[in-house]
N, C-alpha and C positions, 0 to 999 in steps of 0.2 A: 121334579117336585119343588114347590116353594120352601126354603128353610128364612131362619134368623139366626142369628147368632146371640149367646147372652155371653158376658163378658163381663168379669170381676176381678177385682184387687180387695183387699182386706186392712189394709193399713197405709196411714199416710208415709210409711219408710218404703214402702214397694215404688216404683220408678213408673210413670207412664206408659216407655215402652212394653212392660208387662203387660197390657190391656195391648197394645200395639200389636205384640206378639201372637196374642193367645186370636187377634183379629185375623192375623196372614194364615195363623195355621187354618183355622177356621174355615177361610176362605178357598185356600187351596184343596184343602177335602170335600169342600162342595163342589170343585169345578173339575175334580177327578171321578166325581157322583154321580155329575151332570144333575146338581142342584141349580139352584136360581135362588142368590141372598136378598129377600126383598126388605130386609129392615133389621139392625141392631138394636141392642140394650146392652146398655154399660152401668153397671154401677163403682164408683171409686171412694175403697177408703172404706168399705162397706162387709163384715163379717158374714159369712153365711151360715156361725150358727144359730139367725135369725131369719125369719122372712120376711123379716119388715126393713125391706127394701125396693126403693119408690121404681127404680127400672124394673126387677123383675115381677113387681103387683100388675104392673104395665104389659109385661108379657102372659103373665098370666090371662091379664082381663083379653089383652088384644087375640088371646086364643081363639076366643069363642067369634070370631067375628070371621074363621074359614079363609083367612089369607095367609097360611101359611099352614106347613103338615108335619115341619121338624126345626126342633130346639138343636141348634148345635153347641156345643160348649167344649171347651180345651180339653179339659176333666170333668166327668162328676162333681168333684168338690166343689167345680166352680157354681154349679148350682146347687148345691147344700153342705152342708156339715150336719144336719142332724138328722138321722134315719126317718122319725116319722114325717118330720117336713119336706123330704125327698117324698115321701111316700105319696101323702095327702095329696100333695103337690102336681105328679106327675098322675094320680088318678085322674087332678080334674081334667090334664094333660088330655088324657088317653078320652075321658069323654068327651072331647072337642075334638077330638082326630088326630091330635099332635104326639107325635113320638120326642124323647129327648138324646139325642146321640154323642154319646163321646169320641170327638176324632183322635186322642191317642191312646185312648183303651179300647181293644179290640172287642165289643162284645157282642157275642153271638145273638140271633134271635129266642133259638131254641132253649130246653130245659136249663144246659149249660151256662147260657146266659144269664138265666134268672139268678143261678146262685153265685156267677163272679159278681152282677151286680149288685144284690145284698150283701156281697163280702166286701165288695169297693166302698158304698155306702156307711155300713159298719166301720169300717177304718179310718175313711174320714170325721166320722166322729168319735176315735178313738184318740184320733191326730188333734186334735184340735180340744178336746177335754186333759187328753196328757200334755200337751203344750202349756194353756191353764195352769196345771200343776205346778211344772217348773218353773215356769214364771211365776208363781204364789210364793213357791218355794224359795226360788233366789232372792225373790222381794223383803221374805221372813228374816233370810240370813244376812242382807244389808240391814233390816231393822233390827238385829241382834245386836250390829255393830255400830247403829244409828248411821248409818249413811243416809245419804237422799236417795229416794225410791222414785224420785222426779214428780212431776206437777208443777203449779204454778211457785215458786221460789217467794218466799215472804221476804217485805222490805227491810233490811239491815244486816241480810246474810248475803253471803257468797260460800259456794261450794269448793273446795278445794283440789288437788288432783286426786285424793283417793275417796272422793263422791262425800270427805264428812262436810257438818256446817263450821262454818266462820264468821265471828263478827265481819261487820264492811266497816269499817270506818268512816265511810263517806256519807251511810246513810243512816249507821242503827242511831245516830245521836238524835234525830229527828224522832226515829221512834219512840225514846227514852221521854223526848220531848213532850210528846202525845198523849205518853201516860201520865207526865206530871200536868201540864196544862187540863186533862179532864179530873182529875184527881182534885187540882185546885179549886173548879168550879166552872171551868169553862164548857159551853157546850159541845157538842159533838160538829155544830156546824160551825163553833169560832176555833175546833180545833184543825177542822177539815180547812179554815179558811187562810189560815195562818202558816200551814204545811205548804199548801201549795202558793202561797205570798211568797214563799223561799224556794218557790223551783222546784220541789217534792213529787216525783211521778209515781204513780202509779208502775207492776208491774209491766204494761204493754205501754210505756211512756208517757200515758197520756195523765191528766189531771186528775186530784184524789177526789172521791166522792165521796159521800155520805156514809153507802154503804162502804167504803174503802179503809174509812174510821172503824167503822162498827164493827168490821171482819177482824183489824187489828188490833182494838181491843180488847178482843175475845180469845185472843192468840195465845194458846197457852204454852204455845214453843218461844216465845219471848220471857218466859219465865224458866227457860232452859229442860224444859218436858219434850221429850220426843215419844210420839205414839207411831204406831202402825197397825189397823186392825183394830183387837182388841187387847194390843201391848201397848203398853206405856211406862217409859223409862224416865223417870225422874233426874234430872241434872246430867241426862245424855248429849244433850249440845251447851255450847254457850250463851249464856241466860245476857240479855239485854235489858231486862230489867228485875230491879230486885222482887223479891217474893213478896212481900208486903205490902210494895206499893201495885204488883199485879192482884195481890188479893181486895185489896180497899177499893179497885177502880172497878172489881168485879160486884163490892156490895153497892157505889156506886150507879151501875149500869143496872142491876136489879132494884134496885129502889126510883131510878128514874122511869125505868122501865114501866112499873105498877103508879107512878105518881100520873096526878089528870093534866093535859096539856094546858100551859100556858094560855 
C-alpha cells in the first residue's frame, strides 16, 4: 500500500529533530507493513488545535487525487487536537479511500478501536485546552505580580532576574525625550528623525519608524501602568515618564489625530 507521512511540531521551543523523529519512526512502521512512503508533509511551529495549516490542507487536497491509501502520523494528536476537526477531517479521509494510522498507538480496526479512538482524540483536546489553562493561569499570577509575561519588550526597560520591569538607563532617557519633544510641538516624523540621528533602534535593531513613534506614544506602560488582559495595575512598574506629560501628549495625539492634514 502507498502511505505518507504527516509530521508536526507545535511551537518554535520544540527542536527539529522532533519532526526528525516522529519521520524515522514513521518510516520504520511502514517498512515492517510492507508500506511504500511515497511523499511527506511537515508542518513546523504549527498548533493542531487549528486546521489551518498549509501542509496538512495539502494532504488533505492531495487525497483525492488516489496516490496514496494511508496517513501515517506518530500520534493522533499529531494530526489534531480538536475532536470535530479530527472528525470532519478524516470523513473526507475515508471518502477518498485514505485511512489515518497511528504507529504508536496500537488501534484496532474493530468496535474496540472505534472507542480508544474517540477516547485518544478526546484527550488530546483535553490536553491541549488544560494546557491553555495553565499557561493563562501562570500568566494571571506573573501579572498579579507585574512581571513580564513576554512579547516584544518596550524601549527604556530591561527585565531583571525575577522577570519584574527596570528602567534601562541607556535608553528610557531617549524615550522621556520623545514625549517631551512631541509635547513641545514637534512632529511625529521630526521626532522619529531625531531618535534615530542618535543611534535609537528599534526593538529588532533596526531604525525607528513612524509607526515606532506612534506605538510609543501610546505606551501607557511608560506612565508606569502595567495591564494584562483585562487587569491593570496603576504604578505597577517603573514610570518613565511623568503622568502629566503622558496625559497632554495623549490630548495632543487626539487632537492631531481629528485635525486635517497639512
Amino acid at each position: 500500500m502507498n502511505a505518507v507521512i504527516y509530521a508536526r511540531y507545535s511551537s518554535d521551543s520544540q527542536r527539529e529533530e522532533s519532526i526528525e523523529g516522529q519521520l524515522r519512526e514513521c518510516r520504520e512502521y511502514a517498512e515492517r507493513n510492507n508500506m511504500t512512503i511515497v511523499g511527506t508533509y511537515i508542518d513546523r511551529a504549527l498548533s493542531a488545535k487549528t486546521a489551518d495549516r498549509p501542509e496538512f490542507q495539502r494532504m488533505i487536497k492531495d487525497s483525492a487525487k488516489e496516490l496514496f491509501e494511508i496517513v501515517l502520523v506518530w500520534k493522533l494528536d499529531r494530526f489534531s487536537r480538536d475532536r470535530y476537526d479530527s472528525a470532519h477531517y478524516k470523513r473526507i479521509l475515508k471518502k477518498n479511500g485514505v485511512k489515518v494510522v497511528s504507529v504508536k498507538e496500537n488501534i484496532s480496526d474493530g468496535p474496540e478501536g472505534i472507542i480508544l479512538e474517540s477516547m485518544l482524540a478526546g484527550y488530546a483536546e483535553y490536553y491541549s485546552a488544560d494546557l491553555s489553562e495553565k499557561v493563562v493561569r501562570c500568566m494571571t499570577d506573573n501579572a498579579l505580580k507585574c512581571k513580564f509575561n513576554g512579547g516584544m519588550m518596550p524601549i527604556g526597560y530591561v527585565i531583571d532576574a525575577e522577570q519584574h520591569f527596570q528602567i534601562d538607563p541607556l535608553t528610557a532617557p531617549f524615550v522621556l525625550e520623545a514625549f517631551k519633544r512631541y509635547d513641545g510641538g514637534a512632529t511625529m516624523k521630526e521626532v522619529r528623525d531625531a531618535l534615530n540621528a542618535k543611534g535609537v533602534t528599534n526593538q529588532r535593531g533596526g531604525e525607528l519608524t513612524f509607526n515606532s513613534i506612534q506605538h510609543m506614544l501610546n505606551n501607557r506602560r511608560y506612565m508606569g501602568e502595567f495591564s494584562y488582559r483585562d487587569m491593570v495595575i496603576p504604578d505597577g512598574i517603573p514610570a518613565i515618564v511623568p503622568k502629566e506629560l503622558f496625559d497632554r501628549v495623549q490630548e495632543k495625539l487626539a487632537k492631531n489625530k481629528k485635525a486635517p492634514a497639512r
